[in-house]
Backbone as CSV, one residue per row, in Angstrom:
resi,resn,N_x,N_y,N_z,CA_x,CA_y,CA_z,C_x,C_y,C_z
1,UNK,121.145,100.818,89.907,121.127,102.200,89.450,121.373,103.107,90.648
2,UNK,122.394,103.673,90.291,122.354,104.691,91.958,121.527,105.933,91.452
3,UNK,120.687,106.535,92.144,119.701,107.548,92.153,120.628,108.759,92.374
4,UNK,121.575,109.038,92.826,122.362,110.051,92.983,122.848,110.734,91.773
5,UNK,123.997,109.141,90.994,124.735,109.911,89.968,123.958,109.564,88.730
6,UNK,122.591,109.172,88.843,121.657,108.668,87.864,121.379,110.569,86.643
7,UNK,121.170,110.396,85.169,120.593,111.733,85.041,118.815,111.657,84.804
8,UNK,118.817,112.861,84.366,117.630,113.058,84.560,116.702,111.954,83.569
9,UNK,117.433,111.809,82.187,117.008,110.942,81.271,117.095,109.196,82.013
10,UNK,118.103,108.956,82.536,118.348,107.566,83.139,116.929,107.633,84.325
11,UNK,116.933,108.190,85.245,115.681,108.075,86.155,114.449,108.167,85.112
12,UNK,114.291,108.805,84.088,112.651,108.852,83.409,112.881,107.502,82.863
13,UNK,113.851,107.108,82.551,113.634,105.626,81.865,113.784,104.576,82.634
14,UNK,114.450,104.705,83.896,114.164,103.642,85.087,112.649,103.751,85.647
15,UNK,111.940,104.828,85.742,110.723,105.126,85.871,109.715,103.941,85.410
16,UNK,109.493,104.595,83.951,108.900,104.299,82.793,108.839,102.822,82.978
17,UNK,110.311,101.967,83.313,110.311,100.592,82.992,109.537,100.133,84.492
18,UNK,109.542,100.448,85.216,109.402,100.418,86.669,107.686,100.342,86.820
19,UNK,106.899,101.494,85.914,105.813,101.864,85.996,105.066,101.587,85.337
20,UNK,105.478,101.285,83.984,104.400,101.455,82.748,104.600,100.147,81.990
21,UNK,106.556,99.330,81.604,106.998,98.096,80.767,106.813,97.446,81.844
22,UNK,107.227,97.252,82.817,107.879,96.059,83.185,106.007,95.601,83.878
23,UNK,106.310,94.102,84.012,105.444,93.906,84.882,105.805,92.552,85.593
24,UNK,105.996,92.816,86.434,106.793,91.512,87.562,105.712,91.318,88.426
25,UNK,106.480,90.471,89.447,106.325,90.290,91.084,105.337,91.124,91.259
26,UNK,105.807,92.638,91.303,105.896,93.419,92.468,103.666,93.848,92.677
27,UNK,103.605,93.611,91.250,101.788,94.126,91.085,101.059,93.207,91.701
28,UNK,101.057,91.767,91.565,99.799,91.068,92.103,99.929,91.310,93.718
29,UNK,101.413,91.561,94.014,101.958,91.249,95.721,101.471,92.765,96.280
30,UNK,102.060,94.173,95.725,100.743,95.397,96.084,99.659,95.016,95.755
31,UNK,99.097,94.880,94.629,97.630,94.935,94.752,96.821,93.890,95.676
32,UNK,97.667,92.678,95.830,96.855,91.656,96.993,97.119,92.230,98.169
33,UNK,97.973,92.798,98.324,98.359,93.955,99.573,97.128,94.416,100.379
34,UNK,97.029,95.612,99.041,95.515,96.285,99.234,94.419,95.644,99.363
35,UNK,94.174,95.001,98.822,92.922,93.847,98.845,93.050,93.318,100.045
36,UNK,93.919,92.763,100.948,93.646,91.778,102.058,93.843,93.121,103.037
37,UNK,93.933,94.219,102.746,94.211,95.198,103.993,92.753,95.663,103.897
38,UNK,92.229,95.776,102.683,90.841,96.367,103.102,89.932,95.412,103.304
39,UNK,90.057,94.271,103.134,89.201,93.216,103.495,89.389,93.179,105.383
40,UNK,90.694,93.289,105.790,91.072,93.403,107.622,89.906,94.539,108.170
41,UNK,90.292,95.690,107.483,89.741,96.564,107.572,87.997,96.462,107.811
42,UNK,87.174,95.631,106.839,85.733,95.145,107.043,85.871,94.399,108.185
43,UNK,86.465,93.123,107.855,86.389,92.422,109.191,86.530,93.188,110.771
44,UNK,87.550,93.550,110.987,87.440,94.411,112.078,86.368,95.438,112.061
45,UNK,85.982,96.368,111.391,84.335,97.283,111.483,83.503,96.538,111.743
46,UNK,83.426,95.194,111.059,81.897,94.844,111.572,81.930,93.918,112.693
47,UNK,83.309,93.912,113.711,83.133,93.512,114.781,83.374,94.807,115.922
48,UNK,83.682,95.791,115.684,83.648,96.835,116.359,82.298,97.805,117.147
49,UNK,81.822,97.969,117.997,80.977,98.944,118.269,81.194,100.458,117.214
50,UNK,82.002,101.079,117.659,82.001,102.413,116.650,83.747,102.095,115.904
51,UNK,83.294,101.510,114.969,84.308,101.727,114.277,85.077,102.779,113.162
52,UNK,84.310,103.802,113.453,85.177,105.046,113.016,86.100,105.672,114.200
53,UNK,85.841,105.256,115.468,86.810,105.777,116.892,87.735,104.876,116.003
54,UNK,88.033,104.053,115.491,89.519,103.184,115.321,89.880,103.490,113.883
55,UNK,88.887,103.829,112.951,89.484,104.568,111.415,89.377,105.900,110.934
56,UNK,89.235,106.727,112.435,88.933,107.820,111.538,90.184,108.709,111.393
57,UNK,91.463,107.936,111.802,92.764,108.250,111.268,93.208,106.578,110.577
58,UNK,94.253,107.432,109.830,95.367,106.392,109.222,96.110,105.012,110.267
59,UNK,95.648,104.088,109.955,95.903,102.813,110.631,96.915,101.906,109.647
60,UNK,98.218,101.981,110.336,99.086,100.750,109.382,98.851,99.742,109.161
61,UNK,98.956,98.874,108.298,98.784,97.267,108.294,98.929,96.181,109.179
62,UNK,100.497,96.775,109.766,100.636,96.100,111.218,99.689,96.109,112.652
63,UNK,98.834,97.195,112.625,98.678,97.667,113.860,97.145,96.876,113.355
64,UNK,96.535,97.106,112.460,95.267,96.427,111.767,95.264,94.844,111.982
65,UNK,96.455,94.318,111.454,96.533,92.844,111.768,96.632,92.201,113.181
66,UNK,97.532,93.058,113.888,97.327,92.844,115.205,96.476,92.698,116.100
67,UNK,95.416,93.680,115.701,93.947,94.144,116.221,93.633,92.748,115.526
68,UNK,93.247,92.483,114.867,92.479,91.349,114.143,92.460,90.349,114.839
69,UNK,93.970,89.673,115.048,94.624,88.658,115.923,93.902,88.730,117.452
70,UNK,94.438,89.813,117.988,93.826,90.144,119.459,92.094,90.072,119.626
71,UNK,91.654,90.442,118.797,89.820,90.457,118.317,89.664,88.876,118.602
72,UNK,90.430,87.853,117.945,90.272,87.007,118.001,89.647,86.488,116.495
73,UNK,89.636,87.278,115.765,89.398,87.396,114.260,90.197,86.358,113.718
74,UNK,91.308,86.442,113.613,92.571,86.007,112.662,93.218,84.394,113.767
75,UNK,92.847,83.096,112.669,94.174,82.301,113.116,95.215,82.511,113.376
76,UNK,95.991,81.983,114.333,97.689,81.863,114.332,97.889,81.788,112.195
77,UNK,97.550,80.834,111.765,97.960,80.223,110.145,97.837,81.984,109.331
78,UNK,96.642,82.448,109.567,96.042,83.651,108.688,97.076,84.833,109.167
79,UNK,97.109,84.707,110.331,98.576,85.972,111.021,99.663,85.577,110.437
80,UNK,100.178,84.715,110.911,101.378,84.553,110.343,102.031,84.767,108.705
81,UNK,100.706,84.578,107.904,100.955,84.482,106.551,100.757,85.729,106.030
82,UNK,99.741,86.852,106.274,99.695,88.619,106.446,101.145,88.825,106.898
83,UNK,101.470,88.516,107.915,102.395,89.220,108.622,103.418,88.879,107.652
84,UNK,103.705,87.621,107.146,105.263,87.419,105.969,105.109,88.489,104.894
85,UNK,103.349,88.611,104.252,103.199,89.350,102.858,103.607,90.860,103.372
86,UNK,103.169,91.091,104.649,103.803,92.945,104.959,105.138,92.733,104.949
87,UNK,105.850,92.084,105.159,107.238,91.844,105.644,107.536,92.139,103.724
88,UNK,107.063,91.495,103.060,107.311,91.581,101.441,107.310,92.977,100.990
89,UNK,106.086,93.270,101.076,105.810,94.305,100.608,106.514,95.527,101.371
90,UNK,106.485,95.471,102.771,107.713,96.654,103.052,108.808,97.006,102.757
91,UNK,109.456,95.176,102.681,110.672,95.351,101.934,110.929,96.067,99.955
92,UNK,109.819,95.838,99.780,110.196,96.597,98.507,109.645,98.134,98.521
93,UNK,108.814,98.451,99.551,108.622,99.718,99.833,110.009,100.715,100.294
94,UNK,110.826,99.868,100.733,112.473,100.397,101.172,113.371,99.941,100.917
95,UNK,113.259,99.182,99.759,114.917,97.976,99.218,114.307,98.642,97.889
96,UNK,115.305,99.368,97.263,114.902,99.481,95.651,114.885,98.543,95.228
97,UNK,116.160,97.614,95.281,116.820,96.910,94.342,116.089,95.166,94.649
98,UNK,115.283,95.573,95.671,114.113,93.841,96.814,113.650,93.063,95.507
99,UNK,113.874,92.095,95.600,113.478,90.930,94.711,113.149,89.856,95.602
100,UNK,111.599,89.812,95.197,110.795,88.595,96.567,111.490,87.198,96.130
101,UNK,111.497,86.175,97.008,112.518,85.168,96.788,111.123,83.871,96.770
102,UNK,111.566,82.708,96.468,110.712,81.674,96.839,110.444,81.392,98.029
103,UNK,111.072,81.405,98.970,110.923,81.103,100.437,110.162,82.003,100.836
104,UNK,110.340,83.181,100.725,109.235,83.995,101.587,108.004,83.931,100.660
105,UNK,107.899,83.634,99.257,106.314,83.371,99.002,105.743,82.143,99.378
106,UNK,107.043,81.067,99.802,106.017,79.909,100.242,105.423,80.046,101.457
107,UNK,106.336,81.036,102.550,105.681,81.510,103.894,104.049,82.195,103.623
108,UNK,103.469,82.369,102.181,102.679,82.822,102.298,101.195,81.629,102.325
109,UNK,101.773,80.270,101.829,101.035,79.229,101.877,100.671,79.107,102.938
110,UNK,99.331,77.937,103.415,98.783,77.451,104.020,97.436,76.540,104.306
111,UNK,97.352,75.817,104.545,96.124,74.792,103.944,95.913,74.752,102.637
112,UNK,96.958,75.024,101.873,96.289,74.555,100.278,95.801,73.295,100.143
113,UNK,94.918,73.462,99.151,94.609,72.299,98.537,95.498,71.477,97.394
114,UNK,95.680,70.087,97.246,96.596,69.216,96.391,96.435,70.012,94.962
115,UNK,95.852,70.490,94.795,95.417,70.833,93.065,95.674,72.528,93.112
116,UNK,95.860,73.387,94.450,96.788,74.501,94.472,98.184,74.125,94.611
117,UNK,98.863,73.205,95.587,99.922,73.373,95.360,100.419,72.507,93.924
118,UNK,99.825,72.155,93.479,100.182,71.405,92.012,100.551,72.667,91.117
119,UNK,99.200,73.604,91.324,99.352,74.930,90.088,100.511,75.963,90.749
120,UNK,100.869,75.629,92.256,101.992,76.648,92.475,103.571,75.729,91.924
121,UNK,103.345,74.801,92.072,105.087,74.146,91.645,104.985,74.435,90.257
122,UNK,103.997,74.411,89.379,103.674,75.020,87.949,104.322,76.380,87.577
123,UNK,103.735,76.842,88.612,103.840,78.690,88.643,105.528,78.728,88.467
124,UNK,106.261,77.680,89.809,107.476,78.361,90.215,108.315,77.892,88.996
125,UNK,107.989,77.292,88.479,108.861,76.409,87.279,109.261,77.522,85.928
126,UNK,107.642,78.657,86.304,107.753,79.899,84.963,108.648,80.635,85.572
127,UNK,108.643,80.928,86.903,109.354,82.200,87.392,109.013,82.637,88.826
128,UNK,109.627,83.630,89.133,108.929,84.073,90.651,107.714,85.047,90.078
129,UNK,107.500,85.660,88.853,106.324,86.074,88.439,105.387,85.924,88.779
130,UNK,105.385,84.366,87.960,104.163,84.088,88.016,103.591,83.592,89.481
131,UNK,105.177,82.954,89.734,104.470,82.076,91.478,104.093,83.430,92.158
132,UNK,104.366,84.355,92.385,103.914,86.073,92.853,102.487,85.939,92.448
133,UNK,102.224,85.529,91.182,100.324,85.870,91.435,99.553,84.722,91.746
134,UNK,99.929,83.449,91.424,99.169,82.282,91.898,99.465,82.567,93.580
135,UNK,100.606,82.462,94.302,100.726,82.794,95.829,99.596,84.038,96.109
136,UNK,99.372,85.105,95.592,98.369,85.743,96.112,97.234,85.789,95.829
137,UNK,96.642,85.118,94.555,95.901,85.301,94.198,94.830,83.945,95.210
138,UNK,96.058,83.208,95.401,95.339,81.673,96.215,95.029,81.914,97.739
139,UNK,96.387,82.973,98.204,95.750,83.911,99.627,94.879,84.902,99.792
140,UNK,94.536,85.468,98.779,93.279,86.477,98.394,92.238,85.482,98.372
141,UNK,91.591,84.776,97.928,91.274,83.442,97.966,90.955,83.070,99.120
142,UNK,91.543,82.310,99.779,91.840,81.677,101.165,90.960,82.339,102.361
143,UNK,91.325,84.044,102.448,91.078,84.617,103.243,89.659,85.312,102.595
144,UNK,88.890,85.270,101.469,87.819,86.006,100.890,86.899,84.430,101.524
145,UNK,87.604,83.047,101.150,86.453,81.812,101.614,86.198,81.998,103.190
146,UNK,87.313,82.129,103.585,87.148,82.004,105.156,86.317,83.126,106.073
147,UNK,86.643,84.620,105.137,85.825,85.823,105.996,84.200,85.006,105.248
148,UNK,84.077,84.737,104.310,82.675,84.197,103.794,81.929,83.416,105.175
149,UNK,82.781,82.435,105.062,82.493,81.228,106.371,82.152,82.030,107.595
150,UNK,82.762,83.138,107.761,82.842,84.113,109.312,81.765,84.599,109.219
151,UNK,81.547,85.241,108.248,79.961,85.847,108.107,78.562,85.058,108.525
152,UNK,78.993,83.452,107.587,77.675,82.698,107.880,77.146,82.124,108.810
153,UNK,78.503,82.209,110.031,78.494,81.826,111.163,77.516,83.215,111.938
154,UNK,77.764,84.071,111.911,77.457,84.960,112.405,76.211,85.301,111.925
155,UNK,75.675,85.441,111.039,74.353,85.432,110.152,73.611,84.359,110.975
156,UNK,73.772,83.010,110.646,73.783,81.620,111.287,73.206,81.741,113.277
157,UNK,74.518,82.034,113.709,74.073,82.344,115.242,73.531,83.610,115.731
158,UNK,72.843,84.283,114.608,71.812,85.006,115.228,72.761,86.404,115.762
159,UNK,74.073,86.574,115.239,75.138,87.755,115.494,74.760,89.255,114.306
């Protein structure tokens, strides 16, 4: 659709399908977005001394994950796999026309378990849909067990 010579009726109904019919990819991959950015977001505060000096402006995703990494927070495995899902999600933040591919949702795997990747070759067989919400919903997942584990360690050693 070119947005230029589009009319006013063609954009309300590219809208509409965009916003309200359609439902693809693009929702579980923002909304796990948000979810693993504000989960970075805890993790880093509660290793911070004053962590409003570091949020009390607008902090990108990139610059958040980085910090994480450098903290010593985040695996090489857990970076790398954030860093592919921003790479996703930016791209459809600036590619109208971005359609996430299989390869970059498998970049989002890592240590699955035999009985996740069973339900993701499942997923990919329906569509990139569905593999879009099992892939995040299993890295939402992943990273909610592991900050768990971080906590009990820290609870644990007296932190």
């Amino acid at each position: 659709m070119g947005y230029l010579t589009a009319s006013f009726e063609d954009l309300d109904q590219h809208a509409m399908e965009q916003l309200v019919i359609e439902t693809n990819e693009l929702s579980p991959i923002l909304r796990g977005h948000i979810f693993i950015e504000k989960t970075l977001e805890t993790l880093i505060s509660r290793n911070l001394e004053i962590p409003q000096a570091f949020f009390s402006r607008n902090r990108g995703f990139d610059l958040k994950l980085d910090l994480a990494r450098a903290m010593g927070l985040l695996s090489e495995a857990y970076y790398l796999s954030l860093k592919a899902l921003n790479s996703i999600r930016n791209s459809y933040s600036h590619q109208a026309a971005y359609k996430v591919s299989f390869e970059e949702l498998n970049s989002l795997k890592f240590g699955w378990e035999p009985i996740q990747k069973e339900a993701y070759a499942k997923a990919c067989q329906k569509g990139i849909d569905e593999a879009a919400r099992v892939a995040m919903i299993f890295l939402c997942g992943r990273l909610l067990t592991w900050l768990a584990a971080q906590m009990h360690n820290r609870v644990a050693g007296g932190v």
